[in-house]
GUKOL-968610 format. One record per atom (N, C-alpha, C): z, x negated, y. Coordinates in steps of 0.05 Angstrom, whole numbers, padded with zeros to 5 digits, always signed. Example, Ala and Ser with C-alpha at 12.3 -4.5 7.8 and 13.67 -1.06 7.14 Angstrom:
BEGIN
+00156-00264-00114 +00156-00246-00090 +00156-00264-00066 +00142-00257-00045 +00143-00273-00021 +00157-00258+00001 
% end
This chain:
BEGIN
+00145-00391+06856 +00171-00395+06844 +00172-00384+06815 +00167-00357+06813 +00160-00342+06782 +00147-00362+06772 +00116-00372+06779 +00104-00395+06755 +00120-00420+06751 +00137-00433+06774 +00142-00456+06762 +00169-00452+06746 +00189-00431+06742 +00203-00419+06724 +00187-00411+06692 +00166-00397+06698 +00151-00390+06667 +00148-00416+06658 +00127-00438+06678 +00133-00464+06660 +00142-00481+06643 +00169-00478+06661 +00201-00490+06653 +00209-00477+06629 +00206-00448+06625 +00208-00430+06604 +00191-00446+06580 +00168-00444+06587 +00146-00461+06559 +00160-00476+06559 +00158-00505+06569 +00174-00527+06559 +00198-00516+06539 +00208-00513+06554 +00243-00510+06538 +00234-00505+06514 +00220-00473+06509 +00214-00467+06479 +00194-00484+06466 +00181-00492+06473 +00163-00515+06455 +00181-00544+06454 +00208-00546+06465 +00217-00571+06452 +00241-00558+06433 +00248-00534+06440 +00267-00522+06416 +00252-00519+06397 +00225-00514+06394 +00204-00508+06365 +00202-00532+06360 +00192-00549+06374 +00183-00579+06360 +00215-00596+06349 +00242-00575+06349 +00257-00594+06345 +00265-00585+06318 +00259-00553+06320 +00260-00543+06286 +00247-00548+06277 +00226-00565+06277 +00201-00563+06257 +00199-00595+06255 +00224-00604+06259 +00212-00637+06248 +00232-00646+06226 +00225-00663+06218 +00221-00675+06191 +00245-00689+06192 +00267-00679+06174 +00281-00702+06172 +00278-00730+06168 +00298-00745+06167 +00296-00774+06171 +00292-00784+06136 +00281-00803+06140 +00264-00809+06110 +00295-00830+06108 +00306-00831+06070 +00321-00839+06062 +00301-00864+06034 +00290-00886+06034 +00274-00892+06009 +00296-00900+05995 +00316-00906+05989 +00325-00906+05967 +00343-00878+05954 +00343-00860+05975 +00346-00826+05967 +00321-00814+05948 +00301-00830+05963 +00271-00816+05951 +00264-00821+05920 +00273-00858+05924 +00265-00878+05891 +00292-00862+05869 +00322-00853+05882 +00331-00844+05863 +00324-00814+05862 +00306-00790+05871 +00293-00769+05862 +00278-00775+05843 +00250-00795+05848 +00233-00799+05831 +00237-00813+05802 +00260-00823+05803 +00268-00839+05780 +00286-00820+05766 +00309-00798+05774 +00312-00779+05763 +00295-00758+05744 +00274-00752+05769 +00256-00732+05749 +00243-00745+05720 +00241-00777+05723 +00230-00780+05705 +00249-00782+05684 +00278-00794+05687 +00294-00795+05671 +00302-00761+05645 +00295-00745+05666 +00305-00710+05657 +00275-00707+05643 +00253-00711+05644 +00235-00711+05627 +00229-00729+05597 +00251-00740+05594 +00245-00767+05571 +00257-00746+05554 +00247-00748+05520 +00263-00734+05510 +00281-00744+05490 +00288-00758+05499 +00322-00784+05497 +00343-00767+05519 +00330-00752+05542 +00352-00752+05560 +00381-00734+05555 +00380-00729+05532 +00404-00718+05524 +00431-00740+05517 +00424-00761+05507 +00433-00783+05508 +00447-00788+05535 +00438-00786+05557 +00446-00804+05582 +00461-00766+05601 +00467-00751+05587 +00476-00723+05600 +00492-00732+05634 +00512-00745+05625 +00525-00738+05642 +00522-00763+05668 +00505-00783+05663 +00496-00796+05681 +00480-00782+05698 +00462-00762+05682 +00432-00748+05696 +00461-00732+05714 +00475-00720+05707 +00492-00695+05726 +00508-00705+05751 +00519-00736+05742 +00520-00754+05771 +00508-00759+05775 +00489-00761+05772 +00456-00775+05792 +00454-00751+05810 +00452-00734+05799 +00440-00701+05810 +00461-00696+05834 +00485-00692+05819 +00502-00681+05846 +00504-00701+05869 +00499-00734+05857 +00501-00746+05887 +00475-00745+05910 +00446-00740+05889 +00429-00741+05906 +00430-00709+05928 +00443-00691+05918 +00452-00678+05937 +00473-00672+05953 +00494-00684+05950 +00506-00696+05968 +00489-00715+05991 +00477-00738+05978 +00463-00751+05997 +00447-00737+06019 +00436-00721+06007 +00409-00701+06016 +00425-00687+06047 +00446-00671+06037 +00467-00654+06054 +00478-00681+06074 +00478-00695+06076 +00490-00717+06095 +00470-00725+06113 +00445-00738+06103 +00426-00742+06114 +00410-00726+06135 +00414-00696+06120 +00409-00663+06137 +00421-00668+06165 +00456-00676+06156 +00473-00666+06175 +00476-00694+06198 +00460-00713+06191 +00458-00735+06215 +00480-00756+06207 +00488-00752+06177 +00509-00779+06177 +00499-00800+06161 +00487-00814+06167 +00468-00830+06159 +00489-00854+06149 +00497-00867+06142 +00516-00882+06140 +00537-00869+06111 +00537-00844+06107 +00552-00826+06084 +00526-00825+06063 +00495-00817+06070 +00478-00812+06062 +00471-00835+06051 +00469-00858+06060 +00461-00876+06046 +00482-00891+06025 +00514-00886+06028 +00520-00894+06005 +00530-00873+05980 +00524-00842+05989 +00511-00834+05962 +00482-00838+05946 +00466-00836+05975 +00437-00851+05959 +00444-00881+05935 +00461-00897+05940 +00459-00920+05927 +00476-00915+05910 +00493-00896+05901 +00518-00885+05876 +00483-00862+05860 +00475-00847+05876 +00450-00833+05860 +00437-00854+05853 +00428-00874+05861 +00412-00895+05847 +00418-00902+05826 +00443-00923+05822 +00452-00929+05801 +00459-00919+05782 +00470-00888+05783 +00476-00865+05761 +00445-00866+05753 +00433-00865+05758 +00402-00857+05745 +00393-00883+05733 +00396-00912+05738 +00390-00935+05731 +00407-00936+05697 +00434-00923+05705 +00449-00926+05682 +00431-00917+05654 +00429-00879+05669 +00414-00857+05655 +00390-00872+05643 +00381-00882+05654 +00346-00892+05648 +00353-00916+05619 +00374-00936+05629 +00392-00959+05610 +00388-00939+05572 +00403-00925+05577 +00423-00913+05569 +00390-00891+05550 +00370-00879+05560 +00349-00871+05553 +00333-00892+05539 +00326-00909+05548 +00306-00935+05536 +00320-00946+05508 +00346-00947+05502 +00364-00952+05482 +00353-00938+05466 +00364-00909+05476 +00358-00895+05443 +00327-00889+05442 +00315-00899+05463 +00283-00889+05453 +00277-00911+05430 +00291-00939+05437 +00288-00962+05413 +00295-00961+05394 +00318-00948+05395 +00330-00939+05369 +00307-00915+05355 +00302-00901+05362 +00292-00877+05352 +00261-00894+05340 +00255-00909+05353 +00225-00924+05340 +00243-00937+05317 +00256-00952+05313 +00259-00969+05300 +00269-00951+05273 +00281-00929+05276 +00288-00908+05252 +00268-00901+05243 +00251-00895+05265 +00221-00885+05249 +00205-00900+05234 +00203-00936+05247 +00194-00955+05232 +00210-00952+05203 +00234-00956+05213 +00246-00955+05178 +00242-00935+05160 +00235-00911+05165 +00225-00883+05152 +00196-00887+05139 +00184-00900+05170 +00151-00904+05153 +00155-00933+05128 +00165-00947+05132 +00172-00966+05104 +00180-00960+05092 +00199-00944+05083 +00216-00929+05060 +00197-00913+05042 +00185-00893+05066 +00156-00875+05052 +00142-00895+05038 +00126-00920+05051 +00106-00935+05043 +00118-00949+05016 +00132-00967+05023 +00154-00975+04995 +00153-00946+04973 +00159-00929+04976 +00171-00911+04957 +00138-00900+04946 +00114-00902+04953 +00082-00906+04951 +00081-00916+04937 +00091-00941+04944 +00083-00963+04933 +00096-00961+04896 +00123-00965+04904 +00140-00964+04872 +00127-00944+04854 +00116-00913+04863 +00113-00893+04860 +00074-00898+04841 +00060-00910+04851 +00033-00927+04844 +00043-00942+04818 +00061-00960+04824 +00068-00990+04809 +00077-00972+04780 +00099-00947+04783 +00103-00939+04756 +00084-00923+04752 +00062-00911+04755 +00040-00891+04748 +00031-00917+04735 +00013-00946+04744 +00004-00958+04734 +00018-00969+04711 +00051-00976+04709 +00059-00983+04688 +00056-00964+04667 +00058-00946+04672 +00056-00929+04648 +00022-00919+04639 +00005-00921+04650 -00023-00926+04644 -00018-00948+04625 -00018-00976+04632 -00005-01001+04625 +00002-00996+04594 +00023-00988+04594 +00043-00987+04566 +00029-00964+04550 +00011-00943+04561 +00001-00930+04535 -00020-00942+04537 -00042-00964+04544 -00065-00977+04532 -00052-01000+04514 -00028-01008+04522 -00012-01024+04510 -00011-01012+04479 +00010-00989+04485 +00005-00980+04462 -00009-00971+04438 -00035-00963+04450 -00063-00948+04439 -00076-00983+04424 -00076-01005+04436 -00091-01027+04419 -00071-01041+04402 -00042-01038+04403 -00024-01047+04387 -00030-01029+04360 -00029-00997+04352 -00044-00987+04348 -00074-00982+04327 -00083-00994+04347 -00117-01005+04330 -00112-01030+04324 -00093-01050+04329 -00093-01081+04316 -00074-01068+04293 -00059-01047+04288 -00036-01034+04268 -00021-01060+04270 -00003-01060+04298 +00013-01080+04299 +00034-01061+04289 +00063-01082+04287 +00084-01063+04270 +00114-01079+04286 +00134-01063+04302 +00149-01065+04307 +00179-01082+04286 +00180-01100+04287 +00206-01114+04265 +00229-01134+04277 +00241-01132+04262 +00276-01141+04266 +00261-01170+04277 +00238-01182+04276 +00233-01204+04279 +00214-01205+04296 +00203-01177+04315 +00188-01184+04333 +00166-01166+04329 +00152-01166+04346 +00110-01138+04339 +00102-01170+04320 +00092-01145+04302 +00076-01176+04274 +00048-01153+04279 +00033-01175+04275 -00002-01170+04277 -00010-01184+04248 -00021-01169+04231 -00024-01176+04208 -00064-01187+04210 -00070-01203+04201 -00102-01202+04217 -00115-01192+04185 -00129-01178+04194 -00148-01168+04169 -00174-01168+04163 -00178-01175+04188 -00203-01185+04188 -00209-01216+04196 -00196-01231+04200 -00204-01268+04201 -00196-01272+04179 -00225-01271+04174 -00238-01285+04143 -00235-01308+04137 -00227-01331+04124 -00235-01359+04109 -00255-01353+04089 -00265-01383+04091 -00279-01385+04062 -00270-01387+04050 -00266-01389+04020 -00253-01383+04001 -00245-01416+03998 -00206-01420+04002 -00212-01444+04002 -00213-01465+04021 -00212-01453+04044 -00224-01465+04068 -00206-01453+04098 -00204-01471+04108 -00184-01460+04135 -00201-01455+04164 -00221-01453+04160 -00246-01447+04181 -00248-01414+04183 -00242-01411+04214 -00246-01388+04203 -00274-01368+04223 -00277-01350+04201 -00314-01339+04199 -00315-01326+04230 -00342-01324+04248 -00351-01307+04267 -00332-01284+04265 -00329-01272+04246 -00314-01235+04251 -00292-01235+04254 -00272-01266+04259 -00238-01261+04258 -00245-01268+04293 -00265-01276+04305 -00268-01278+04332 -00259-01248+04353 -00274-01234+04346 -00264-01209+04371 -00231-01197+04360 -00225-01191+04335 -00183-01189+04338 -00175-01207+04355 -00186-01227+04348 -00162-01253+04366 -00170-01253+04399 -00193-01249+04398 -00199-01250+04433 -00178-01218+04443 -00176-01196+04426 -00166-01179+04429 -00132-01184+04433 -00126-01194+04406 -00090-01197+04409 -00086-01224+04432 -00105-01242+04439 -00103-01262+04469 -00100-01252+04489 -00115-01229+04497 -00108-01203+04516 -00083-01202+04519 -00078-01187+04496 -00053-01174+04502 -00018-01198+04498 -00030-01207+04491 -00017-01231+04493 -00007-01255+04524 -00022-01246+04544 -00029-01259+04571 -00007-01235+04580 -00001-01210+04572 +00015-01197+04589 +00048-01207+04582 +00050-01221+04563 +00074-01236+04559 +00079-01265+04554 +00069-01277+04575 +00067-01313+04575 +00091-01330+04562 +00116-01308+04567 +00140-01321+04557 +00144-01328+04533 +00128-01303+04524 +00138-01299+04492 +00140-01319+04465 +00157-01320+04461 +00142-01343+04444 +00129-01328+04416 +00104-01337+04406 +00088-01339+04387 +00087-01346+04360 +00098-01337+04347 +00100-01353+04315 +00072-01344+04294 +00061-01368+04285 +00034-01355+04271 +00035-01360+04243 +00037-01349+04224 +00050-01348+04199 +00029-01351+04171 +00017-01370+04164 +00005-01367+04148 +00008-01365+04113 -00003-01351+04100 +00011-01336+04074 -00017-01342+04049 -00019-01347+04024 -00032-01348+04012 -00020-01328+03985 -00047-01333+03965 -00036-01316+03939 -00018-01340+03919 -00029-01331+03896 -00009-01352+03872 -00026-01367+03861 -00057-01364+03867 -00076-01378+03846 -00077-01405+03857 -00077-01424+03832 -00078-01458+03831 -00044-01457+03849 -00041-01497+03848 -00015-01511+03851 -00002-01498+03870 +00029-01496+03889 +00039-01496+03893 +00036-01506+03918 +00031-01533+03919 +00029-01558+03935 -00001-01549+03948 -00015-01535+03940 -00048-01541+03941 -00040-01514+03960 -00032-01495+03955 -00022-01473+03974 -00008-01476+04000 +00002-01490+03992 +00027-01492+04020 +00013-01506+04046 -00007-01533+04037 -00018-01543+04044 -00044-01518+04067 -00058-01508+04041 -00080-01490+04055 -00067-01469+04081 -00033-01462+04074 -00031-01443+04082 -00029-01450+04115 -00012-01473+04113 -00014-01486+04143 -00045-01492+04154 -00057-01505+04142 -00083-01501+04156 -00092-01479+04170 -00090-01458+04153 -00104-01436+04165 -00080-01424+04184 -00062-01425+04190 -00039-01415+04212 -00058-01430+04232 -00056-01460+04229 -00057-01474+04252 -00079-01466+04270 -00108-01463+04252 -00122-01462+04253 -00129-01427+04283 -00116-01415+04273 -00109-01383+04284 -00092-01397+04310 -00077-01408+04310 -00061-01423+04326 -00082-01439+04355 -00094-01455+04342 -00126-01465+04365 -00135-01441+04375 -00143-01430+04362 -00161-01406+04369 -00145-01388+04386 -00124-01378+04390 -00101-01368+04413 -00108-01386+04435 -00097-01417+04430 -00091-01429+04454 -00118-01430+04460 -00129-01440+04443 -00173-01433+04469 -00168-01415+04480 -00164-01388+04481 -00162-01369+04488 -00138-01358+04513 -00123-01382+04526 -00108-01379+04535 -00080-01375+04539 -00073-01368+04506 -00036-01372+04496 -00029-01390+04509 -00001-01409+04512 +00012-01422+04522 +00001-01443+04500 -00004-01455+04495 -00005-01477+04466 +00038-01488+04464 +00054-01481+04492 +00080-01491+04488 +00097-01472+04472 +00089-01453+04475 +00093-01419+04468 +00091-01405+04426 +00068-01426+04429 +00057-01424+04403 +00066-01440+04381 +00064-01429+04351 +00077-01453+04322 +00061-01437+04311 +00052-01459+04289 +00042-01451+04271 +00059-01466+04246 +00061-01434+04225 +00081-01449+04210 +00066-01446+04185 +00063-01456+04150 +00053-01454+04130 +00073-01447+04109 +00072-01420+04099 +00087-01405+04079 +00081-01408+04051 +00050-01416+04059 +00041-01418+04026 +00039-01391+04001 +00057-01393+03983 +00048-01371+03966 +00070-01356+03954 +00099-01362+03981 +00124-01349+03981 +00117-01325+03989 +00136-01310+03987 +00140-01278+03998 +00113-01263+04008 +00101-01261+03977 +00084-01242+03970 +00090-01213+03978 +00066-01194+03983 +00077-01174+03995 +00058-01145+03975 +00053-01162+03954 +00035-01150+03933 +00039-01164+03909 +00029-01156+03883 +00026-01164+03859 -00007-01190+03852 +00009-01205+03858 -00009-01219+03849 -00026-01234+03811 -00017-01210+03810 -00040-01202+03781 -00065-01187+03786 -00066-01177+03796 -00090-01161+03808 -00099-01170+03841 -00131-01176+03833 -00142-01185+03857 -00139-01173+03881 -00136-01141+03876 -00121-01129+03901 -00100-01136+03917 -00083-01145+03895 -00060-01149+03898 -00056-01180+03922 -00077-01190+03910 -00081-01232+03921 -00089-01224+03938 -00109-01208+03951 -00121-01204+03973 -00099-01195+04005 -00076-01175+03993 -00058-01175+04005 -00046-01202+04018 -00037-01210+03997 -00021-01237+04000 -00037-01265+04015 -00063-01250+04013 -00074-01267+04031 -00078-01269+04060 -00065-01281+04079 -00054-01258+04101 -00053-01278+04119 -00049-01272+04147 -00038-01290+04167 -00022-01273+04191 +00002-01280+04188 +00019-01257+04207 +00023-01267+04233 +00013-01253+04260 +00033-01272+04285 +00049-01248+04296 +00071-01267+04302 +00098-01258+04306 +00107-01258+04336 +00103-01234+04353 +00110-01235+04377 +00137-01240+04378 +00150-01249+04401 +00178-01247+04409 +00199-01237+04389 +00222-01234+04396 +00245-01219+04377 +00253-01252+04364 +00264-01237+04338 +00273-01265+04317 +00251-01280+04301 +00236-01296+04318 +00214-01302+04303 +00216-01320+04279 +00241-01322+04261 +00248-01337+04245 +00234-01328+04222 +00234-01340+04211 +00211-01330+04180 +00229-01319+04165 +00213-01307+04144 +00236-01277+04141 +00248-01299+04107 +00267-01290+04099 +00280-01309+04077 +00271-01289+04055 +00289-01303+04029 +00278-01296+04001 +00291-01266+03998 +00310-01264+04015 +00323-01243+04014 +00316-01216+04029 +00307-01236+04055 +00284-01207+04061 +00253-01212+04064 +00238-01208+04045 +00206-01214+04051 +00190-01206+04071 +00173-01209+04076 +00159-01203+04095 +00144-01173+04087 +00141-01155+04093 +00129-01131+04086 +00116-01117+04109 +00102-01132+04132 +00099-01120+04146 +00068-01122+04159 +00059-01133+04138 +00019-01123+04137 +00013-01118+04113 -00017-01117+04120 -00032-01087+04099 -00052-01116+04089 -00076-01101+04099 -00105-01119+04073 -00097-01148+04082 -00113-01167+04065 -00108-01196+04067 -00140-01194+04083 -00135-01227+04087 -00163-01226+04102 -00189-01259+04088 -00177-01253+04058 -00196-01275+04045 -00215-01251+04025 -00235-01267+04009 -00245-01247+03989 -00225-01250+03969 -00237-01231+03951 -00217-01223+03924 -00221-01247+03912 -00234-01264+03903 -00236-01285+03886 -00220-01310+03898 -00216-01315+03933 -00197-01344+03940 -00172-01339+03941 -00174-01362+03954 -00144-01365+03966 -00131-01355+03986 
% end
């Protein structure tokens, strides 16, 4: 009688132990809104979605406390209110995570852009003092009528509108610099002294403009861009009594941009130095 009472005793306590020690009832859409929570509270957007994450939270314990207590039917429709609060949260996270890339994309272009502009004026200004440094060595001269390049070295023969091997590297030089303003228009001005006719000057003087004029457009000027005009043995810029003086006046001016109108009787041209014939021509 005692053993089949101790028996009865085991049983009983081994089904009261096996009844504390089991596992509540599995909830999977209690579980998918834990796991989708934790991940939501780890994003670091989740400040954004606050008060979704704090309904998500309190319902999955609510759910949790229902499911404990055997009301399965309460438990599962907080599980599905915890779901959706966290679906919101997650919505509501992925937003501003897109937003936050796309600010940053716009930040890294602004930087890159602002590189970029930041390059473009270092180089312009490299630019404008080599600009300046061969304007310079050509002793170009700033005027109410435009940069005038006086050539001092493209030689004629005396006489002659051909002009010599040594007027070749100025011009390949001022063609250069000339390509950085395609618009511009070009005026090429050719000037003689006073010796012999009138007519016989005016004549030469256009030649040799024109002539300076070819030799640009070979070189890539616009040829639409370019005139060649003949001054002849007006608006001397020296005394032509003295061969010094003719050698001046022997000249060929080109006239960048500005007022490229030829300068009148009233205002001469004064804005080159040596001529570029010998002392004895034209």
């Amino acid at each position: 009688m005692k053993a089949s009472i101790s028996v009865l005793l085991m049983a009983t306590s081994a089904m009261c132990l096996s009844a504390c020690t089991t596992t509540p009832p599995r909830n999977e859409q209690l579980e998918r809104a834990r796991a989708d929570l934790a991940q939501a509270e780890s994003s670091r957007e989740a400040g954004t979605a606050a008060p979704d994450i704090t309904a998500a939270r309190d319902a999955i314990g609510k759910a949790t406390a229902a499911l404990e207590s055997g009301k399965d039917k309460e438990a599962q429709d907080l599980s599905y209110i915890a779901l959706r609060r966290v679906q919101i949260a997650q919505q509501k996270i992925l937003t501003a995570e897109a937003n936050a890339r796309v600010q940053q994309g716009q930040q890294e272009r602004q930087q890159v852009l602002l590189q970029a502009r930041e390059r473009e004026s270092v180089q312009a200004q490299q630019r404008a003092g080599q600009l300046q440094s061969e304007l310079a060595a050509l002793k170009a001269k700033k005027t109410d009528r435009g940069i005038v390049f006086t050539l001092q070295d493209v030689l004629f023969e005396t006489g002659q509108a051909t002009l010599k091997p040594g007027a070749m590297q100025t011009l390949d030089r001022i063609a250069k610099l000339l390509e950085q303003s395609p618009q511009q228009q070009v005026t090429i001005e050719g000037y003689t002294d006073s010796v012999g006719s009138e007519e016989y000057n005016q004549a030469l003087s256009e030649r040799r403009a024109e002539a300076v004029r070819a030799a640009l457009v070979n070189r890539g000027v616009p040829s639409e861009k370019a005139r060649a005009v003949g001054k002849g043995e007006t608006f001397p810029v020296a005394d032509n009594n003295s061969p010094a003086g003719r050698q001046q006046n022997r000249r060929v001016e080109i006239v960048v941009a500005g007022n490229t109108q030829s300068p009148t009787a009233e205002e001469p041209s004064t804005d080159s130095s040596a001529a570029t014939d010998t002392p004895s021509g034209r």
